[in-house]
C-alpha positions as CSV (number, residue, x, y, z in Angstrom):
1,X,21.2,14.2,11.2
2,X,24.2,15.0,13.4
3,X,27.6,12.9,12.3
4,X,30.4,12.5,14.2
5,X,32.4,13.2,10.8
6,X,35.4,10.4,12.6
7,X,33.0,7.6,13.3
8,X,32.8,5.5,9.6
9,X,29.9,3.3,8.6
10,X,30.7,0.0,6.4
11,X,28.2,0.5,3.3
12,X,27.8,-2.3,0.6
13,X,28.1,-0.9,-3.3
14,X,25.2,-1.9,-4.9
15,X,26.1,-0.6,-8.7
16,X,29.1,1.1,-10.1
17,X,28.0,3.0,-13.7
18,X,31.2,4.3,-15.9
19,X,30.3,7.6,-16.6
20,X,33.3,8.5,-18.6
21,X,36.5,6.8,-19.6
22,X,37.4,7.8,-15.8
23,X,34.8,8.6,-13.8
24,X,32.3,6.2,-12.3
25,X,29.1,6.3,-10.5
26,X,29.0,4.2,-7.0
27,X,25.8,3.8,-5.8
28,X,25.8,2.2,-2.4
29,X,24.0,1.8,0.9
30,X,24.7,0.9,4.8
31,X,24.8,-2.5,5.6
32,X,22.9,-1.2,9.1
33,X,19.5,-1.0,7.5
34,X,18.1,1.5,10.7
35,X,20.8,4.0,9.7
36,X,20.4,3.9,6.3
37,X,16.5,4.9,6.7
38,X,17.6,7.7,9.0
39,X,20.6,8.9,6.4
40,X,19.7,12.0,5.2
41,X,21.7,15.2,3.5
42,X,21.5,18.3,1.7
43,X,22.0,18.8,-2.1
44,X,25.9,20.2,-2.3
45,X,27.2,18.2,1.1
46,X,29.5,15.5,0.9
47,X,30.8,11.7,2.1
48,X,33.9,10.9,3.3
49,X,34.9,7.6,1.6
50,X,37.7,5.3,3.5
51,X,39.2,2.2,2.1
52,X,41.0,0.9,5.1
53,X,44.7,0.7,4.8
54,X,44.7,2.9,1.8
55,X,43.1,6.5,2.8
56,X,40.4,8.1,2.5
57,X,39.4,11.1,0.7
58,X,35.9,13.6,0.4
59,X,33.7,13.4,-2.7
60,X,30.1,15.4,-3.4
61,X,27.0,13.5,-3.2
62,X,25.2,12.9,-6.6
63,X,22.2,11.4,-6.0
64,X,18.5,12.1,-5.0
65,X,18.2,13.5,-1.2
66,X,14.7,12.2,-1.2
67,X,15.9,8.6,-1.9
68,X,15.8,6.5,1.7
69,X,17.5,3.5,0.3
70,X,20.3,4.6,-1.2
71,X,22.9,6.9,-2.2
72,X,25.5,7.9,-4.8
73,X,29.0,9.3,-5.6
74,X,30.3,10.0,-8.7
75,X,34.3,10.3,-9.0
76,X,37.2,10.7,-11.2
77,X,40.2,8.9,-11.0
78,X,42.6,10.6,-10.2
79,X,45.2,8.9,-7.6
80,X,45.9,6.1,-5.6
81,X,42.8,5.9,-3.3
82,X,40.5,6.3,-6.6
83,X,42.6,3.9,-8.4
84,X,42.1,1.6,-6.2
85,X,38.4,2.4,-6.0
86,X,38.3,1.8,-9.7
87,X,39.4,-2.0,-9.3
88,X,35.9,-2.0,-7.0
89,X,32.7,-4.2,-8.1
90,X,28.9,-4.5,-6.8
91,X,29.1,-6.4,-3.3
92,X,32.3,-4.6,-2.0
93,X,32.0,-2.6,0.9
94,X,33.3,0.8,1.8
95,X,33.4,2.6,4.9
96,X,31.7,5.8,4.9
97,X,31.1,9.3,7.2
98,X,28.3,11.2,6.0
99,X,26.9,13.9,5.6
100,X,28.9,17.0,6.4
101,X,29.8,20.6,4.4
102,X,27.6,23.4,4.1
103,X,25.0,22.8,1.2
104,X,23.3,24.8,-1.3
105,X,20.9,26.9,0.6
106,X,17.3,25.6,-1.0
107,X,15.4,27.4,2.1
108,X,16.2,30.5,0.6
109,X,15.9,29.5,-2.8
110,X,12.3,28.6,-2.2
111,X,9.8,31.2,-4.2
112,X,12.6,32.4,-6.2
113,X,14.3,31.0,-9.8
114,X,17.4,29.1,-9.9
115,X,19.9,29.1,-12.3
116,X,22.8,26.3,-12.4
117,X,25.8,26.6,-13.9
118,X,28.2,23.4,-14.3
119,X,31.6,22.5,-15.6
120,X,32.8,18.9,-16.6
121,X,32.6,17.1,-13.1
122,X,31.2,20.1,-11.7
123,X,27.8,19.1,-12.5
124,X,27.8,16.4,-9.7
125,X,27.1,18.5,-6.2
126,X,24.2,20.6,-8.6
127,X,23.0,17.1,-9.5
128,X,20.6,16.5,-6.1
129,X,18.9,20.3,-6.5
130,X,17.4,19.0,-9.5
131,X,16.3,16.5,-8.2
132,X,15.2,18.4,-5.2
133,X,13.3,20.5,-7.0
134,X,11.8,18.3,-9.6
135,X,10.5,16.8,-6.6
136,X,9.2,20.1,-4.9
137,X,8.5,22.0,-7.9
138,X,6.1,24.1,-6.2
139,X,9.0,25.3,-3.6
140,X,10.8,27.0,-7.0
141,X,10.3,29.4,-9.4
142,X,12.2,29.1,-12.8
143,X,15.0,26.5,-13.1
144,X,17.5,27.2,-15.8
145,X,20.6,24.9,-15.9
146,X,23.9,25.3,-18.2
147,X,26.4,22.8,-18.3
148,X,29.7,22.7,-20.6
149,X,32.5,20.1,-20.8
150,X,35.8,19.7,-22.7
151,X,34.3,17.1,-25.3
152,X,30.8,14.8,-25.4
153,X,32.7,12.4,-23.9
154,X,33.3,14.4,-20.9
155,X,29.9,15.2,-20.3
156,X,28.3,14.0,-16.9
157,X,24.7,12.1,-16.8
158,X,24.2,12.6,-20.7
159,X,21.3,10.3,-21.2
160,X,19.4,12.8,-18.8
161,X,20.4,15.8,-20.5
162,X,16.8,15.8,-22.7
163,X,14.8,15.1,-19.4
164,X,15.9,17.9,-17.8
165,X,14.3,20.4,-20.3
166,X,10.9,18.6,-20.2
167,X,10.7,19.2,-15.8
168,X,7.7,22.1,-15.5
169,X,9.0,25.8,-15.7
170,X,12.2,24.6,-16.5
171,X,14.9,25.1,-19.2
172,X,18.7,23.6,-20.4
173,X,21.1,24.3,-22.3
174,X,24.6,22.6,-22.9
175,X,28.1,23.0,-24.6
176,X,31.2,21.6,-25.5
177,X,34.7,23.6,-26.3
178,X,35.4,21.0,-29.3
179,X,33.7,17.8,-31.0
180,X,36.1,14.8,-32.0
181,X,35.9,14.1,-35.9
182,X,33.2,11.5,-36.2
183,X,31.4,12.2,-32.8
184,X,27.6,13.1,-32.6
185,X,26.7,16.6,-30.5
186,X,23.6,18.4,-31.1
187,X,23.8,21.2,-28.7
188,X,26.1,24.0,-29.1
189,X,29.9,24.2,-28.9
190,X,32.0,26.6,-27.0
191,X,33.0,27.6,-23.6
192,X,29.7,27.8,-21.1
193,X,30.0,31.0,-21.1
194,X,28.6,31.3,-25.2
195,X,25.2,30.4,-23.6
196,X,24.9,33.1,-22.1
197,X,23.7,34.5,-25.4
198,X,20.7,32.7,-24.5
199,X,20.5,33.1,-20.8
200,X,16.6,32.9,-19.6
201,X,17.4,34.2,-16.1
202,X,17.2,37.7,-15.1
203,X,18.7,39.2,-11.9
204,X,15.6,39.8,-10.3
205,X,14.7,37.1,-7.7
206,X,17.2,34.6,-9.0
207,X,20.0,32.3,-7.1
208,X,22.9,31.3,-9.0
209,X,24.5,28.4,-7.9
210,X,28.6,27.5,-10.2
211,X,30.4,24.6,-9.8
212,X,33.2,23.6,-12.2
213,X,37.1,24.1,-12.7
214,X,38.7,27.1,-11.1
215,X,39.1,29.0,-13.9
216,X,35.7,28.3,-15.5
217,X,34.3,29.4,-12.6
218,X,35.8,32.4,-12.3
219,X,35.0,33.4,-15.7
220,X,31.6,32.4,-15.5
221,X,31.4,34.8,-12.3
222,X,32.5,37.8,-13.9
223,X,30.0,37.7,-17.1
224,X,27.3,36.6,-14.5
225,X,28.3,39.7,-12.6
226,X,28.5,42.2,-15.7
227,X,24.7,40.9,-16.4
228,X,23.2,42.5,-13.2
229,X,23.6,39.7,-10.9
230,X,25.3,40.5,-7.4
231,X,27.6,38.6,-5.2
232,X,24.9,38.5,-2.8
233,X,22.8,36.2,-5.6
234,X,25.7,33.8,-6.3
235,X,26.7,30.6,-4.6
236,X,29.8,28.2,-5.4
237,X,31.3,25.3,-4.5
238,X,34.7,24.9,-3.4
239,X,35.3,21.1,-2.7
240,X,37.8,20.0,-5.4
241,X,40.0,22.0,-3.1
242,X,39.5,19.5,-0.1
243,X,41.4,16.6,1.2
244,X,41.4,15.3,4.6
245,X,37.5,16.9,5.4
246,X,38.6,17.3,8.6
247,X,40.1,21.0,8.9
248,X,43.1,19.1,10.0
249,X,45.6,19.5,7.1
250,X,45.4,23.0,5.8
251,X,45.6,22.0,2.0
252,X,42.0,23.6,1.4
253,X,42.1,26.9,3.9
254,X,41.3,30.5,1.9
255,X,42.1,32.8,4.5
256,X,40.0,32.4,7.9
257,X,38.2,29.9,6.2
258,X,38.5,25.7,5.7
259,X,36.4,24.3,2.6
260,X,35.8,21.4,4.3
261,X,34.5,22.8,7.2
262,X,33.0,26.4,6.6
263,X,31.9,25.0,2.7
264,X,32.4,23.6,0.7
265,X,29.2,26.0,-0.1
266,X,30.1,29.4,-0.3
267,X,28.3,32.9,-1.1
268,X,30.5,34.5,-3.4
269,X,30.0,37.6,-1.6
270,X,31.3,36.6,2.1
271,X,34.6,35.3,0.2
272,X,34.9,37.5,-2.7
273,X,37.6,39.0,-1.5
274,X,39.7,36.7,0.5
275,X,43.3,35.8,-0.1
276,X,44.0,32.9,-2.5
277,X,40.9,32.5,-3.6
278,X,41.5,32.7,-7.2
279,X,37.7,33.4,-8.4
């Protein structure tokens, strides 16, 4: 579906779910019904969300890619354009440009396993491969997905956490660095990188795809590289660096390339070694 990324579409928000004490799930969908059933995207590509007179700002999409009627993003607040988008309830609408970014690359991680590894709001643009390949499950070998926050209540999606482990051929493991006195966790605690003790996926024919915080991504990088796992293998994404998804202000350039244009999917080994990367 080609988008003219500066042409918005008014969509209606038909939920909002509070995910943590400040981040929210906003499910909406096009008030033109025609475009909506033409909308498509790929897992890891993302909307540009514009509340006139305020700003507008990219965010990853979190929901199903197979799902004509609607579609979701899941965002922190953070500053004044999600501020205001905080004050937002069901029937409000939102002007939208979507989709556009470079995606996770499920063609070639067809016939081979996948490993996911997410960190707090991280989890988000890994959230429609799941779906994905529940859906095509066929299409994938092994799927094995980590996923560590700060605290429980950090943790994306955590009502889903126990379905994930029952999907065919697939495993999941999760952490936390600490547990509140008082506060129910029954999976393990520590940085992500402890389950790697565990780790079901080998080198051979896997795709790593790592989203997370800076610095847990480039931690989980290097022990995923000192297991056998090339650069070639791995894929990350780069959008919390965006901020006008145009290529227009600079903010998230590394080098020759702009996030928000060239990404924000990247193969860790075409910018491995670019300037200001800080992987």
């Amino acid at each position: 579906m080609k988008i003219d990324p500066y042409l918005m579409h008014e969509a209606r928000l038909l939920d909002i779910r509070t995910e943590t004490a400040d981040t929210k799930t906003y499910t909406l969908a096009f008030t033109d019904k025609a475009y909506q059933s033409q909308f498509t995207f790929l897992p890891g590509q993302c909307v540009i969300l514009s509340l006139l007179g305020v700003g507008h700002a990219p965010f990853s999409i979190s929901s199903n890619p197979l799902d004509k009627k609607l579609f979701s993003t899941t965002i922190r607040k953070v500053g004044a354009l999600t501020g205001i988008m905080d004050q937002l309830k069901p029937g409000d609408t939102i002007h939208v440009s979507a989709p556009f970014g470079q995606g996770w690359p499920m063609d070639k991680m067809k016939g081979k396993n996948v490993l996911l590894i997410g960190g707090g709001i991280g989890l988000l643009p890994l959230w429609p491969v799941i779906h994905t390949i529940k859906a095509q499950r066929n299409d994938y070998g092994h799927l094995e997905t980590l996923y560590g926050a700060r605290s429980p209540q950090d943790c994306m999606f955590p009502n889903e956490y126990d379905g994930l482990a029952k999907i065919k051929n697939a495993c999941a493991a999760f952490s936390v660095d600490r547990v509140p006195p008082n506060t129910q966790w029954n999976y393990n605690v520590g940085l992500v990188t402890t389950l790697f003790s565990g780790l079901k996926s080998q080198p051979d024919n896997t795709i790593v795809l790592i989203c997370g915080p800076g610095i847990m991504m480039h931690f989980v990088i290097q022990d995923i590289l000192k297991k056998g796992f090339r650069p070639e293998q791995i894929y990350v994404s780069l959008e919390r660096r965006m901020r006008c998804g145009f290529g227009q202000c600079g903010h998230c350039q590394i080098g020759p390339k702009f996030v928000c244009k060239d990404g924000p999917v990247f193969c860790y080994a075409e910018i491995k070694d670019l300037p200001d990367l800080h992987l």
